[in-house]
C-alpha positions in Angstrom: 0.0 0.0 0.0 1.4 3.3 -0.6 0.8 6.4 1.1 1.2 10.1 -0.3 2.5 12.8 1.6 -0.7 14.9 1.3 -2.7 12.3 2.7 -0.6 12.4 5.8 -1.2 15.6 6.0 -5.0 15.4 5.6 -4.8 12.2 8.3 -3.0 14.6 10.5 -5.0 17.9 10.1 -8.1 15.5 10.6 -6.7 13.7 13.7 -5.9 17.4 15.3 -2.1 16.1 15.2 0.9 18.7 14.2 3.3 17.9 12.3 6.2 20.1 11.7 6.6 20.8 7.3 10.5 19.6 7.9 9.0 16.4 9.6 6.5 15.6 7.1 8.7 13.5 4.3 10.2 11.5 7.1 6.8 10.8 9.3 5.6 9.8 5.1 8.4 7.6 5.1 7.5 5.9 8.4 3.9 5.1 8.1 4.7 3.4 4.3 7.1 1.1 6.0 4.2 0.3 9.0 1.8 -0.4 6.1 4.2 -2.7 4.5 5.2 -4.5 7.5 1.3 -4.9 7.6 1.0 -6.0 4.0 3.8 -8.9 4.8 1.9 -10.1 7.8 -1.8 -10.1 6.3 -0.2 -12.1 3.3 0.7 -15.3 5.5 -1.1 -17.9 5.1 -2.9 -18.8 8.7 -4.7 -21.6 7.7 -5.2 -24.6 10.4 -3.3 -22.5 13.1 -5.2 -22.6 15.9 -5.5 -18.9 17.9 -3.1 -18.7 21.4 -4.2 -16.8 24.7 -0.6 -17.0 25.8 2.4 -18.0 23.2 4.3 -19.1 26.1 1.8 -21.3 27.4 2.4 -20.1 30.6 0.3 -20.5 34.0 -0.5 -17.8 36.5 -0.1 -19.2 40.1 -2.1 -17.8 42.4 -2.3 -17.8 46.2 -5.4 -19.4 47.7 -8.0 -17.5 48.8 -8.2 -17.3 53.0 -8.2 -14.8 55.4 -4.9 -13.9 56.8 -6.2 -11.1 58.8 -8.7 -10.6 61.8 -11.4 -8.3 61.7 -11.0 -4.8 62.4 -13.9 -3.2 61.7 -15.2 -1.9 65.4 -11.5 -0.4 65.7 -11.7 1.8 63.0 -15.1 2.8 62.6 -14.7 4.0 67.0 -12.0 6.6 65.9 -14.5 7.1 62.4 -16.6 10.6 62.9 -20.0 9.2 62.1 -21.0 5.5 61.6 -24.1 4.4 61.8 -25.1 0.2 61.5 -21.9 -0.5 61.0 -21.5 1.5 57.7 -20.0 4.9 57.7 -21.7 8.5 56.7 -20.2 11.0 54.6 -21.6 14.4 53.9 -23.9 14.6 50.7 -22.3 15.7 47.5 -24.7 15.1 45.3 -28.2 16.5 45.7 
């Protein structure tokens, strides 16, 4: 696919993105090579390969889950300005 340096321009005037008149040939220059790179890939052939989650086939361990710590909750809500039922009030912010 090839890519003009006026359309850049247009991309970048409609995307609200600056790009400096000196910069223009180079950042031209870049985005061809991205959509060639793109070409090369979308031309393999992915037939009978079967989509990965993780190409490393790796496995998260994870901790089990227990309680490791007593229950605080009377302790902080006595030094707590206003609780009520066990839940604690806040001003209104929203009327």
């Amino acid at each position: 696919m090839t890519v003009k340096q006026d359309e850049i321009e247009k991309i970048a005037e409609l995307a609200r993105v600056r790009i400096a008149p000196e910069e223009a040939a180079e950042v031209t220059a870049r985005i061809a090579n991205i959509l060639t790179l793109v070409d090369q890939l979308q031309a393999v052939d992915t037939d009978g390969v079967e989509p990965m989650a993780n190409p490393l086939d790796a496995v998260q361990r994870l901790r089990a889950d227990a309680v490791t710590e007593i229950n605080q909750r009377e302790a902080f809500q006595a030094i707590a300005p206003a609780v009520e039922n066990g839940l604690y009030l806040v001003p209104k912010v929203i009327e």
